[in-house]
Gaussian input, Z-matrix of N, CA and C with variables (Angstrom, degrees):
# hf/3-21g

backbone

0 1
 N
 C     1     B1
 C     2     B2     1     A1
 N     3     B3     2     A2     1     D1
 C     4     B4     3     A3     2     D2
 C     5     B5     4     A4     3     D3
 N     6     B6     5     A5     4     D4
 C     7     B7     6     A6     5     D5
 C     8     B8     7     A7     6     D6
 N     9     B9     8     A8     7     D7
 C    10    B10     9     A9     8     D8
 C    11    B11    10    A10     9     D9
 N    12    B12    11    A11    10    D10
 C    13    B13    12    A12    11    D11
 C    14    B14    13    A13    12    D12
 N    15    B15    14    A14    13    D13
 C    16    B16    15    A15    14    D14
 C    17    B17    16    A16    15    D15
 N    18    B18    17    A17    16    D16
 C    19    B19    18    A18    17    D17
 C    20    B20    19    A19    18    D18
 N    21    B21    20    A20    19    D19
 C    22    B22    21    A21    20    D20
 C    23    B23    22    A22    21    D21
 N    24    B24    23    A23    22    D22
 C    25    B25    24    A24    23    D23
 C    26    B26    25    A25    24    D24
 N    27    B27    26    A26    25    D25
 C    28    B28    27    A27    26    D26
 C    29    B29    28    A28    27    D27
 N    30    B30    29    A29    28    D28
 C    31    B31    30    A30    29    D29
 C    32    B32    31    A31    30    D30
 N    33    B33    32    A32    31    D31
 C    34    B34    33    A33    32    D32
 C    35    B35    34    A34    33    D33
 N    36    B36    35    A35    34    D34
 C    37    B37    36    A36    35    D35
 C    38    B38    37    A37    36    D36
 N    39    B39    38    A38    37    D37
 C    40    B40    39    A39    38    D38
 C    41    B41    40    A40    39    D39
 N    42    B42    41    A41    40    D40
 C    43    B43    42    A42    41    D41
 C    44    B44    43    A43    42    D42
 N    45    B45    44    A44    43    D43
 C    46    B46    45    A45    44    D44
 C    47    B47    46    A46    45    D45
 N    48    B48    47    A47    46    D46
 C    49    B49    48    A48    47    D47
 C    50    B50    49    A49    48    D48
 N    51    B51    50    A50    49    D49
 C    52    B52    51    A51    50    D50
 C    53    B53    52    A52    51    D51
 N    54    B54    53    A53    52    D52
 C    55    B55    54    A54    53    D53
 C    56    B56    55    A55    54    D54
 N    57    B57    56    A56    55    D55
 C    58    B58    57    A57    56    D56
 C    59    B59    58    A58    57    D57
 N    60    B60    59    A59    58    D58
 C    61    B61    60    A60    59    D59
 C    62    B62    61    A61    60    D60
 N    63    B63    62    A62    61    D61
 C    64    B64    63    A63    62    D62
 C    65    B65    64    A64    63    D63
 N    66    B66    65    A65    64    D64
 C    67    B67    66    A66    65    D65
 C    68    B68    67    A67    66    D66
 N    69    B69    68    A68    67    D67
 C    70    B70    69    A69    68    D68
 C    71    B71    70    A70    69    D69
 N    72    B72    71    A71    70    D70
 C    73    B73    72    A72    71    D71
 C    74    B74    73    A73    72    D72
 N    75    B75    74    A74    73    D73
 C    76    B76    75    A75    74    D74
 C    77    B77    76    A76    75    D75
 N    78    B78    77    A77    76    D76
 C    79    B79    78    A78    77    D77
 C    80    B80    79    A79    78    D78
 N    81    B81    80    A80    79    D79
 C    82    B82    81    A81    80    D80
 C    83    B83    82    A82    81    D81
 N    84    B84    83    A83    82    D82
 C    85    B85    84    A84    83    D83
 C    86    B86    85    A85    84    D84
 N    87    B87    86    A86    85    D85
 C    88    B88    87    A87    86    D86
 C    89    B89    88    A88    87    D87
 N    90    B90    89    A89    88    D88
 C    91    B91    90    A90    89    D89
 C    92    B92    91    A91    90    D90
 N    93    B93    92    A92    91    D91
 C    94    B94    93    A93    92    D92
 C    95    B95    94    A94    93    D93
 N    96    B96    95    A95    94    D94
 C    97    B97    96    A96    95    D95
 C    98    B98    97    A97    96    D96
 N    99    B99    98    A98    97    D97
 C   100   B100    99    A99    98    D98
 C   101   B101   100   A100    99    D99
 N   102   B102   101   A101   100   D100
 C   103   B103   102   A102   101   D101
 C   104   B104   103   A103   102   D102
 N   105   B105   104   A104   103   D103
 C   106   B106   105   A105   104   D104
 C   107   B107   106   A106   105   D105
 N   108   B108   107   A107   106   D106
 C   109   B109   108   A108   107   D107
 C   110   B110   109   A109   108   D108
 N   111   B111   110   A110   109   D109
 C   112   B112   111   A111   110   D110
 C   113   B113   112   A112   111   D111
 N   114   B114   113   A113   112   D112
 C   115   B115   114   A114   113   D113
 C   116   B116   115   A115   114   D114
 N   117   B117   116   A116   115   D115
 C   118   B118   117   A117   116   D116
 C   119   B119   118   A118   117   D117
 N   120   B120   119   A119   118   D118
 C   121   B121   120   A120   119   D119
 C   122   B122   121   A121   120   D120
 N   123   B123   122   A122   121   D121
 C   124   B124   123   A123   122   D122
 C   125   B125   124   A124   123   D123
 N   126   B126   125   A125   124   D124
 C   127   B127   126   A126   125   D125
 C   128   B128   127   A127   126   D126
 N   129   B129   128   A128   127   D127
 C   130   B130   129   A129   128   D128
 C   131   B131   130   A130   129   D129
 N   132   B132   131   A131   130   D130
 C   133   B133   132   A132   131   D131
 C   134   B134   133   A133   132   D132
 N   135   B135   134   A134   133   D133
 C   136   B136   135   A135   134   D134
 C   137   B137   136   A136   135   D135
 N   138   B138   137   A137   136   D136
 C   139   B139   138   A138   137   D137
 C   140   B140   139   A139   138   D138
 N   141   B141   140   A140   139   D139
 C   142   B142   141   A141   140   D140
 C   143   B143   142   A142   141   D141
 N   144   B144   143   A143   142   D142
 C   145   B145   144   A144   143   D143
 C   146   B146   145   A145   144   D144
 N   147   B147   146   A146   145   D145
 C   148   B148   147   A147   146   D146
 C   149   B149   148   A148   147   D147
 N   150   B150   149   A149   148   D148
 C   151   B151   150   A150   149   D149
 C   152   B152   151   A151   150   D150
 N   153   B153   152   A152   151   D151
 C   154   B154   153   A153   152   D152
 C   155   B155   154   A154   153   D153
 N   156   B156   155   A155   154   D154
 C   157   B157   156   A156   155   D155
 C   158   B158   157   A157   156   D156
 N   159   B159   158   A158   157   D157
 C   160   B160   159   A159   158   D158
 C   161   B161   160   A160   159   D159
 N   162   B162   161   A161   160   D160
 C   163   B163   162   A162   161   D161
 C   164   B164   163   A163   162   D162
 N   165   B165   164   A164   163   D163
 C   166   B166   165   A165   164   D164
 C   167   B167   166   A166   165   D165
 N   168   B168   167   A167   166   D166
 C   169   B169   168   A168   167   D167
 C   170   B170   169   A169   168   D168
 N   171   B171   170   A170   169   D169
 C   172   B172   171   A171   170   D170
 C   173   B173   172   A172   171   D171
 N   174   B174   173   A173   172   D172
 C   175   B175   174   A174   173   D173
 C   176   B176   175   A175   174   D174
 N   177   B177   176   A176   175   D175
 C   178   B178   177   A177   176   D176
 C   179   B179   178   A178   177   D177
 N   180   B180   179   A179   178   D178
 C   181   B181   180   A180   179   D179
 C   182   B182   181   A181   180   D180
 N   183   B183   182   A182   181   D181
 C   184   B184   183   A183   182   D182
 C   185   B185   184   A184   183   D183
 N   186   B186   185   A185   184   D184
 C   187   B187   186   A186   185   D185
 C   188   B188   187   A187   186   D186
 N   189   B189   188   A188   187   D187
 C   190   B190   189   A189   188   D188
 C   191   B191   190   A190   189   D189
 N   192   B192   191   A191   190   D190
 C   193   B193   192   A192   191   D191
 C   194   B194   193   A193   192   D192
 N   195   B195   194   A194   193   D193
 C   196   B196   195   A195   194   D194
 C   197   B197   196   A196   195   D195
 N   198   B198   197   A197   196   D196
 C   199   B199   198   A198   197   D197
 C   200   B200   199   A199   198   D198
 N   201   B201   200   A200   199   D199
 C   202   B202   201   A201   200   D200
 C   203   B203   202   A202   201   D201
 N   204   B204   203   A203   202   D202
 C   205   B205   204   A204   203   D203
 C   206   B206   205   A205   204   D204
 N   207   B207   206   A206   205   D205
 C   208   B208   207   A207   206   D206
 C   209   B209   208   A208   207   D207
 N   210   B210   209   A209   208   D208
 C   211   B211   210   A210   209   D209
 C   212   B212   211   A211   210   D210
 N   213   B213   212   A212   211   D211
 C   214   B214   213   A213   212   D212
 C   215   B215   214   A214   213   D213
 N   216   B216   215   A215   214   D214
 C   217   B217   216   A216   215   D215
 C   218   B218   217   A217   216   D216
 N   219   B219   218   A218   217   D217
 C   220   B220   219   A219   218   D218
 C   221   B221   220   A220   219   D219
 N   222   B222   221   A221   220   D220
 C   223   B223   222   A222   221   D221
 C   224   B224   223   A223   222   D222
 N   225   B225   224   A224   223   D223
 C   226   B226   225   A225   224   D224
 C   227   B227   226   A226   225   D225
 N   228   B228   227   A227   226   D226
 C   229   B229   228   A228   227   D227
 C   230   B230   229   A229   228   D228
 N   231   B231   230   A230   229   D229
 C   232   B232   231   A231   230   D230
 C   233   B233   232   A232   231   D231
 N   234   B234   233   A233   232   D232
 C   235   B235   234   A234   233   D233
 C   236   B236   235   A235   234   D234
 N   237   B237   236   A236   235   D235
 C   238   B238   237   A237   236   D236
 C   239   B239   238   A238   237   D237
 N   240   B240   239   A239   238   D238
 C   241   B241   240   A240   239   D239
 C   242   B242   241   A241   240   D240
 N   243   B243   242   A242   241   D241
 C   244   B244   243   A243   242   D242
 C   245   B245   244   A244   243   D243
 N   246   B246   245   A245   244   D244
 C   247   B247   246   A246   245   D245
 C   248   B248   247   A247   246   D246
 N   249   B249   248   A248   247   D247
 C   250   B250   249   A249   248   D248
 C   251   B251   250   A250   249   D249
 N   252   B252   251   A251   250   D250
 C   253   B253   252   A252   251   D251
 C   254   B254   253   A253   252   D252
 N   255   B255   254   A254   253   D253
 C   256   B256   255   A255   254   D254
 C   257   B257   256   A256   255   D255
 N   258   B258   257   A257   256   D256
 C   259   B259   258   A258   257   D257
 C   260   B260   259   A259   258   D258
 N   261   B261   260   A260   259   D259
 C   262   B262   261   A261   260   D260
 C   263   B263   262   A262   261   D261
 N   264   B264   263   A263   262   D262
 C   265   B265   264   A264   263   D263
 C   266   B266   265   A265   264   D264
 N   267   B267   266   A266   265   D265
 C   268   B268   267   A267   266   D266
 C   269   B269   268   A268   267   D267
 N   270   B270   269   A269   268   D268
 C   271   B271   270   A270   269   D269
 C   272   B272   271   A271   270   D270
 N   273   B273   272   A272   271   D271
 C   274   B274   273   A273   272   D272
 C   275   B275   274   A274   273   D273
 N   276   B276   275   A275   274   D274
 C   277   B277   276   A276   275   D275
 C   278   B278   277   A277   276   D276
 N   279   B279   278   A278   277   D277
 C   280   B280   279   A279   278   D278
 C   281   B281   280   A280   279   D279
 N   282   B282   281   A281   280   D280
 C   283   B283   282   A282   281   D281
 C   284   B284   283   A283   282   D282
 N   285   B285   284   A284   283   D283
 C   286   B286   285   A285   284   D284
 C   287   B287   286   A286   285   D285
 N   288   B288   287   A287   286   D286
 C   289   B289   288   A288   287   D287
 C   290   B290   289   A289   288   D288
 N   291   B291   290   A290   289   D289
 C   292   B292   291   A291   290   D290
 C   293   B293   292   A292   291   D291
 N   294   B294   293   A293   292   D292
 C   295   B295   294   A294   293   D293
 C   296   B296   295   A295   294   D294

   B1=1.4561
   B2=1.5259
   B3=1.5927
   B4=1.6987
   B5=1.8885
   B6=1.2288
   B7=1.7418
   B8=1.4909
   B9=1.5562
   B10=1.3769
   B11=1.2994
   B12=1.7508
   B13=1.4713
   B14=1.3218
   B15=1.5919
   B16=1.7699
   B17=1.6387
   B18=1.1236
   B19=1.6070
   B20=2.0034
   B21=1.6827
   B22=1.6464
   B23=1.5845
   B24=1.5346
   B25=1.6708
   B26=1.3059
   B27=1.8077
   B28=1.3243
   B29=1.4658
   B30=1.2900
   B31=1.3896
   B32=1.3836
   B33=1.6432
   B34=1.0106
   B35=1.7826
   B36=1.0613
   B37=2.0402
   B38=1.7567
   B39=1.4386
   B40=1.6763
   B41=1.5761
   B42=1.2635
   B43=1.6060
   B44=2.0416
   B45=1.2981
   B46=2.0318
   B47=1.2442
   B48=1.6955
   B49=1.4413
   B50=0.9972
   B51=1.5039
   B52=1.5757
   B53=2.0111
   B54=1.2999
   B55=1.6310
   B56=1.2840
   B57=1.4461
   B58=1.6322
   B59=1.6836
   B60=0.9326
   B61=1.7971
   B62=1.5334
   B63=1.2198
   B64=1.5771
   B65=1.2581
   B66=1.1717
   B67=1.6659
   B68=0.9714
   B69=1.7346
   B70=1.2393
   B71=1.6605
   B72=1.2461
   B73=1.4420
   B74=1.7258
   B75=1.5134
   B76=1.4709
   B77=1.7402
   B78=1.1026
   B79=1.7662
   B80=1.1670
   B81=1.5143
   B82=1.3518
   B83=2.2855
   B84=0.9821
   B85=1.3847
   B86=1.4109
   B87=1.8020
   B88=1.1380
   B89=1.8667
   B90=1.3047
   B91=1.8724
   B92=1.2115
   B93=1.4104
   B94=1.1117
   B95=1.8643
   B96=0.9184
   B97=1.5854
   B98=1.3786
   B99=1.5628
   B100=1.6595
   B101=1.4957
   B102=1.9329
   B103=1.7687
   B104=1.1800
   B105=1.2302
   B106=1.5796
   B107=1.1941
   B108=1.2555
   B109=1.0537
   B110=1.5562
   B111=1.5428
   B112=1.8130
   B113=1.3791
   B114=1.1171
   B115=1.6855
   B116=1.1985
   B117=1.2894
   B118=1.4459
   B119=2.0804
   B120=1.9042
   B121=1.3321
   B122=1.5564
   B123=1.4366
   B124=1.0972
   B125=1.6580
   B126=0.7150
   B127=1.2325
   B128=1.7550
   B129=1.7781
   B130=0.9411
   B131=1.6008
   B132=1.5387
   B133=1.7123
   B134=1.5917
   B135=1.2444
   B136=1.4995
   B137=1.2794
   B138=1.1717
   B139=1.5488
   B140=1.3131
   B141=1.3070
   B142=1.3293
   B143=1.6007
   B144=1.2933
   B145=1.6439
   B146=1.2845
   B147=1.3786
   B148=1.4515
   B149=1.3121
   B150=1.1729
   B151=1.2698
   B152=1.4179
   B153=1.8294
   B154=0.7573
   B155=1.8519
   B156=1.4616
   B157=1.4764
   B158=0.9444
   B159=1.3762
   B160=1.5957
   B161=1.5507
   B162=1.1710
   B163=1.4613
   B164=1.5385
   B165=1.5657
   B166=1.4499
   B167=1.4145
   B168=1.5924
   B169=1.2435
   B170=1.5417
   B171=1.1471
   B172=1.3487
   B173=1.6268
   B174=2.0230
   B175=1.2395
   B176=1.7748
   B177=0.9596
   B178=1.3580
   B179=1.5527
   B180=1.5275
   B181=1.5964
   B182=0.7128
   B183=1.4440
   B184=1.2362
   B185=1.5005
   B186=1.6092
   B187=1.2880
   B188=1.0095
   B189=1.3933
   B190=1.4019
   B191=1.1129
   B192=1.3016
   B193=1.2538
   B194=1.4324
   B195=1.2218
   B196=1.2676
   B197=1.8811
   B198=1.6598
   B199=1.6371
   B200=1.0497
   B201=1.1421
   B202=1.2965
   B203=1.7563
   B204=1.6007
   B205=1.2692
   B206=1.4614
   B207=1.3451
   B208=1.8760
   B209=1.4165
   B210=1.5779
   B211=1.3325
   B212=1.6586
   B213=1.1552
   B214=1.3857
   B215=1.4118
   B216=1.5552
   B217=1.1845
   B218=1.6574
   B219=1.6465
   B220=1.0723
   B221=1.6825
   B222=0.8931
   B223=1.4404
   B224=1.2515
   B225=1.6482
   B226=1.3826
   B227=0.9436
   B228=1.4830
   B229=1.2369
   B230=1.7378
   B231=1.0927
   B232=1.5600
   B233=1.8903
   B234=1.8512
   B235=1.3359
   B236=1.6817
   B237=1.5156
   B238=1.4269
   B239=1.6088
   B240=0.8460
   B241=1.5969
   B242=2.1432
   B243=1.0005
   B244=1.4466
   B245=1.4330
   B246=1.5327
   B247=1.8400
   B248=2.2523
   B249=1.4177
   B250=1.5397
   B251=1.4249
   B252=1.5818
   B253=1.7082
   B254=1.5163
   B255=1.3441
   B256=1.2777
   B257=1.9754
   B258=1.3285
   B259=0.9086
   B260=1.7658
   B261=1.2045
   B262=1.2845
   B263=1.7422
   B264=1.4995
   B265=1.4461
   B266=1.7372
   B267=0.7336
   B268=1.4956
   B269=1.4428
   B270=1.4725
   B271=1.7029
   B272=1.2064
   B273=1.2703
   B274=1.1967
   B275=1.5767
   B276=1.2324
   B277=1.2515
   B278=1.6029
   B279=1.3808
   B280=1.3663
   B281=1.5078
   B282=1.4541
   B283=1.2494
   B284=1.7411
   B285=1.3410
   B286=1.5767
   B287=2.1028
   B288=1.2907
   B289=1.0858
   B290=1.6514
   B291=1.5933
   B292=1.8014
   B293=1.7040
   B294=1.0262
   B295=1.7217
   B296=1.4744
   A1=110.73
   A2=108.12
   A3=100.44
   A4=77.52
   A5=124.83
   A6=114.14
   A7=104.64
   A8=123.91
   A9=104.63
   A10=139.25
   A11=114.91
   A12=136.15
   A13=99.72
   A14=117.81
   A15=119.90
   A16=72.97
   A17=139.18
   A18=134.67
   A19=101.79
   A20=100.15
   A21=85.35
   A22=99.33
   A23=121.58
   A24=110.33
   A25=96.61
   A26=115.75
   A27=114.84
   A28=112.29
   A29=130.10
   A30=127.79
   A31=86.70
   A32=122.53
   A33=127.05
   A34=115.18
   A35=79.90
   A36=104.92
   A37=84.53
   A38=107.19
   A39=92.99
   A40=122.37
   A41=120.04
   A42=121.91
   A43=67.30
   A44=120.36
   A45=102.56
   A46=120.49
   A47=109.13
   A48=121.87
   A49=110.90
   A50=134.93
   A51=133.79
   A52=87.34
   A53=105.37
   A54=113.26
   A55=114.23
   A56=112.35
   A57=113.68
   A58=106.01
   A59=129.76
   A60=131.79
   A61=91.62
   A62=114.95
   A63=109.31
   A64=102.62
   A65=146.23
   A66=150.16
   A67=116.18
   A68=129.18
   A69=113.18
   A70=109.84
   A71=111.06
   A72=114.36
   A73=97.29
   A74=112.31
   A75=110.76
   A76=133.17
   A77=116.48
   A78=107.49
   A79=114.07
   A80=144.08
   A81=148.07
   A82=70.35
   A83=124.79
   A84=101.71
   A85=144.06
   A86=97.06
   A87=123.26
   A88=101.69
   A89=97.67
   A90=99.21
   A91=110.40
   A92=128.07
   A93=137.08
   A94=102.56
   A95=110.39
   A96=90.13
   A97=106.32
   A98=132.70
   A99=127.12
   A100=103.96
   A101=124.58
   A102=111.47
   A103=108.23
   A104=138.81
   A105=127.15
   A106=111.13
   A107=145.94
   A108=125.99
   A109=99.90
   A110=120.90
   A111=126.00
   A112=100.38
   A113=127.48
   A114=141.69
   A115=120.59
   A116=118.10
   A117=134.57
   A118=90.88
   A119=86.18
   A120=90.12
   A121=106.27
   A122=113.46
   A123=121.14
   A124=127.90
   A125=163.45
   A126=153.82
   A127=85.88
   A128=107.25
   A129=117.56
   A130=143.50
   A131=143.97
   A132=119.38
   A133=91.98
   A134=122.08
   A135=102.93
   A136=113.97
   A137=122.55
   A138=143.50
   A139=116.20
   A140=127.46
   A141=131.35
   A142=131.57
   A143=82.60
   A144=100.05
   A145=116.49
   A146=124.15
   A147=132.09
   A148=107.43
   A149=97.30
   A150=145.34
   A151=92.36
   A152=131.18
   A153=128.54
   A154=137.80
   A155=103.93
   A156=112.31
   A157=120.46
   A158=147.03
   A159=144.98
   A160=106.93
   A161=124.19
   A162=127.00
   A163=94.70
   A164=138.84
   A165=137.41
   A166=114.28
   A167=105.18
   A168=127.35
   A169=102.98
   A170=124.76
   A171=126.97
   A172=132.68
   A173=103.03
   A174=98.45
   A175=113.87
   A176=143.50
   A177=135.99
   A178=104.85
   A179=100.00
   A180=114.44
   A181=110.44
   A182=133.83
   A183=137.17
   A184=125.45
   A185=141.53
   A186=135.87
   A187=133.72
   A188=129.22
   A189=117.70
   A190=115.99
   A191=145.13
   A192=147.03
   A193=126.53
   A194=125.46
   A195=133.55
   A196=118.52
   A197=97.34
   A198=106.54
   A199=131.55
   A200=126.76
   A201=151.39
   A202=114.02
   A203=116.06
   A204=122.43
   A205=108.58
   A206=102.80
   A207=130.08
   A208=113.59
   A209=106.76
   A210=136.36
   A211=116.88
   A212=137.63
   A213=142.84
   A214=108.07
   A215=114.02
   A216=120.55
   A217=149.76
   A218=106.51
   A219=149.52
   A220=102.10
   A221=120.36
   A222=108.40
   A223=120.17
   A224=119.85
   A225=114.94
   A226=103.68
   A227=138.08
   A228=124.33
   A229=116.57
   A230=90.46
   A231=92.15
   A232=103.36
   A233=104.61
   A234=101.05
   A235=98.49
   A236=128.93
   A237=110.77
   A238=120.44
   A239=110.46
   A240=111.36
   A241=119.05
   A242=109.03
   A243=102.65
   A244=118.24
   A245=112.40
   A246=89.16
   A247=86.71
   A248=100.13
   A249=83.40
   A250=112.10
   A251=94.44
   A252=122.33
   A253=97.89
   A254=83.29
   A255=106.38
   A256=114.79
   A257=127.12
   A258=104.11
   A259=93.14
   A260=126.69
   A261=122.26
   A262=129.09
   A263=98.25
   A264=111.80
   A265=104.83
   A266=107.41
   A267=135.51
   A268=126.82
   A269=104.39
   A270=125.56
   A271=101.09
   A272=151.03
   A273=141.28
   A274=115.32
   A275=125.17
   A276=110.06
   A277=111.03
   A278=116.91
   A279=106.47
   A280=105.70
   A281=106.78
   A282=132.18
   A283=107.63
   A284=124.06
   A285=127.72
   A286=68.27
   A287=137.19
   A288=129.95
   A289=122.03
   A290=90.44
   A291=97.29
   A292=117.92
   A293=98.69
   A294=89.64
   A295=94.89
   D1=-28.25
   D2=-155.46
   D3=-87.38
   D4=-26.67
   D5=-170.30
   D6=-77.82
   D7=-19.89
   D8=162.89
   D9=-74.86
   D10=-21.84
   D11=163.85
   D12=-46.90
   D13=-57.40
   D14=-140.97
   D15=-79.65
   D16=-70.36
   D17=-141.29
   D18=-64.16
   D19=-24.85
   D20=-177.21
   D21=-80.87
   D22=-32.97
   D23=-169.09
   D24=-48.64
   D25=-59.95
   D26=-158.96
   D27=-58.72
   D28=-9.45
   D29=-162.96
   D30=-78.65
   D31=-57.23
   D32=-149.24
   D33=-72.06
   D34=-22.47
   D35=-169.92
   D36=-68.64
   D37=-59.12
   D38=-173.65
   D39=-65.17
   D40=-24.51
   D41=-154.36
   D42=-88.34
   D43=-62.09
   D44=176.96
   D45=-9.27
   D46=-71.48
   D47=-169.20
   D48=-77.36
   D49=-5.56
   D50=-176.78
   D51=-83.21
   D52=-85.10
   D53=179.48
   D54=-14.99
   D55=-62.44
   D56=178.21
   D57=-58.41
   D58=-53.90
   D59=-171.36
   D60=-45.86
   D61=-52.81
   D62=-160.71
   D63=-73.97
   D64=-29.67
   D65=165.52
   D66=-67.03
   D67=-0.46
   D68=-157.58
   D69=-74.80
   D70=-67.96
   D71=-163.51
   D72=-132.51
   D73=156.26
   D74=171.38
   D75=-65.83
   D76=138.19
   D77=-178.26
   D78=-65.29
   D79=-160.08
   D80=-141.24
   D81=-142.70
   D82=-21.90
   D83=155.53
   D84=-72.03
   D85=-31.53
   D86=-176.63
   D87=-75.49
   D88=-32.52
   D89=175.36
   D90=-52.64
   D91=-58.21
   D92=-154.90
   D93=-88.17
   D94=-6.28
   D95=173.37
   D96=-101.96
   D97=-19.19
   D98=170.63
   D99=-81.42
   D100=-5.72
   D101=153.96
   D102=-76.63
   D103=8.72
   D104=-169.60
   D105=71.94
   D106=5.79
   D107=-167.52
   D108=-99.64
   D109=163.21
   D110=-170.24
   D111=-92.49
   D112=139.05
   D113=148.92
   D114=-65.59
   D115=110.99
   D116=-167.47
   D117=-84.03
   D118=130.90
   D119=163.98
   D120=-135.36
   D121=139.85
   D122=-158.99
   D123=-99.18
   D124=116.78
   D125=-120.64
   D126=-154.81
   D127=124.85
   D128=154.58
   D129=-121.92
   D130=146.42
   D131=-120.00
   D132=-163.68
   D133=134.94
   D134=164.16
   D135=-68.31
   D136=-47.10
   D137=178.05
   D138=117.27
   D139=-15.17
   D140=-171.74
   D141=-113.70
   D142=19.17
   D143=171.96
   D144=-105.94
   D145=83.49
   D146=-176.36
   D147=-86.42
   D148=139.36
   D149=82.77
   D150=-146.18
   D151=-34.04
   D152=165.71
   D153=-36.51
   D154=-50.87
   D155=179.06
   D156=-152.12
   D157=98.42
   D158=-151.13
   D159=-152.20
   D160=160.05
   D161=-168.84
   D162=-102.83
   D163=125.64
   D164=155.78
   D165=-136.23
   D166=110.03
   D167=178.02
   D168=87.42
   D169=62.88
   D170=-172.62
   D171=54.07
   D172=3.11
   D173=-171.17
   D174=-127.27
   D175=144.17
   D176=178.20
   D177=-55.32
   D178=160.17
   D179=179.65
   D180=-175.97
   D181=-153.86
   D182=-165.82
   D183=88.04
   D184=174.90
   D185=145.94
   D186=-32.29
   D187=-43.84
   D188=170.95
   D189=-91.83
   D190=-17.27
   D191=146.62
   D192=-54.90
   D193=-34.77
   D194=160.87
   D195=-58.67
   D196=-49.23
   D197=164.39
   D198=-50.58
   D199=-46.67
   D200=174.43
   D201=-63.39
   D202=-51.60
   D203=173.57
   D204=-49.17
   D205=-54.37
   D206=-177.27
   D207=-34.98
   D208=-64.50
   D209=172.04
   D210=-45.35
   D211=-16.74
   D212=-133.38
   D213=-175.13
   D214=-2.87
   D215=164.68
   D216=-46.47
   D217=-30.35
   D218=-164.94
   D219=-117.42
   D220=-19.68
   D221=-166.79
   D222=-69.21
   D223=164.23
   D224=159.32
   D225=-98.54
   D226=-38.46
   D227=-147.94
   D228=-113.78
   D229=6.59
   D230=175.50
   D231=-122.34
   D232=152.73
   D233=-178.87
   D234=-130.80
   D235=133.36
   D236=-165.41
   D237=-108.11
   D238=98.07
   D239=-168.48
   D240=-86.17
   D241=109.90
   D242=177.17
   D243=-61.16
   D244=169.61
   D245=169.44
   D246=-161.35
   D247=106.25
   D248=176.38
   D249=-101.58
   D250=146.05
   D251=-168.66
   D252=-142.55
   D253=169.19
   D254=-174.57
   D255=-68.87
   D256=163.92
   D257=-156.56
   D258=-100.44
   D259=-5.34
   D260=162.23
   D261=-59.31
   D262=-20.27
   D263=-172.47
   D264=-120.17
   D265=50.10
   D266=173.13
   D267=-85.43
   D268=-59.27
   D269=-178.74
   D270=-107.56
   D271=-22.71
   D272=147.98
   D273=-55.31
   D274=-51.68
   D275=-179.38
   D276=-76.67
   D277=-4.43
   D278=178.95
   D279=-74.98
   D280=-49.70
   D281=170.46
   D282=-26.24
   D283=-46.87
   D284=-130.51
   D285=-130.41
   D286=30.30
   D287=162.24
   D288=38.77
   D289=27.96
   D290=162.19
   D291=-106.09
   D292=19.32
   D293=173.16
   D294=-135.70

């Protein structure tokens, strides 16, 4: 009984200090959206998988490119930038927080 008390305080003591950490202070994202400025989100594509994503007339398109435009259309705070790569460097750069 007395090891279920100590394990619920401590449960509770941590999920405390977790809540507060996350409230603490604003991110370097949160900066930039009370300057007005838009958050670039990046979308990365081989390009040549149509119908889905293909280049016509020098520009990407397709279904998921069209979705995505759609989605983010209206926004203030987001700006949507494509970027085509190869399809090996895909999850690595997602990975490495460039797409």
């Amino acid at each position: 009984m007395k090891l279920k008390k100590i394990l619920g305080i401590t449960g509770v003591a941590i999920a405390s200090v977790a809540l507060l950490a996350a409230c603490s202070s604003k991110s370097s994202k949160e900066a930039s959206k009370s300057s007005g400025a838009k958050e670039t989100i990046n979308f990365a594509t081989v390009g040549t998988t149509a119908p889905f994503s293909y280049e016509e007339n020098g520009e990407l398109t397709g279904y998921d490119v069209e979705v995505a435009k759609a989605v983010f259309k209206d926004s203030d705070k987001y700006e949507v930038k494509f970027q085509k790569t190869e399809w090996s460097s895909v999850f690595t750069g997602d990975d490495s927080a460039k797409y």
